[in-house]
C-alpha angles and dihedrals in degrees: 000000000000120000092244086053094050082050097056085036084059105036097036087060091225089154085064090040091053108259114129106204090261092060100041085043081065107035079055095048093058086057144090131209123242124173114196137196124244108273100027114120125243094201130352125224106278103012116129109228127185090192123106094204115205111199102218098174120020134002136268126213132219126226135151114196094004091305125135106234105167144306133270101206132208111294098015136110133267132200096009096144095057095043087042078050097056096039087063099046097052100084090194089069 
């Protein structure tokens, strides 16, 4: 494992959360980095979205109409209940 993987391995807690490194190694080899500007959405209401997002550097914030709902802080996980939601709902997996 890289040396940046160990990092987010480390700092994202994933031991605690019940990953061994075999299974974070491959939960990391199915994705693909995306770095993103301040201000650019993640999902939009009412998008369907097969992605899990995990926010190495930095935070997002959820709204909906231009209200402020909750935070999604640094080395967390975005958008888990829709792709939970999917998952379910494919019967081939």
């Amino acid at each position: 494992m890289s040396e940046d993987m160990l990092e987010i391995y480390r700092h994202g807690l994933f031991e605690k959360r019940g990953f061994r490194k075999v299974d974070f190694y491959r939960l990391f080899g199915l994705a693909k980095k995306e770095v993103r500007k301040r201000g650019d959405y993640l999902k939009r209401a009412g998008e369907r979205t097969h992605q899990l997002i995990y926010i190495v550097d930095g935070k997002g914030i959820i709204t909906r109409d231009r209200s402020f709902l909750g935070k999604v802080p640094e080395h967390d996980f975005a958008g888990k209940i829709e792709f939970m939601r999917t998952m379910t709902a494919d019967k081939n997996i």
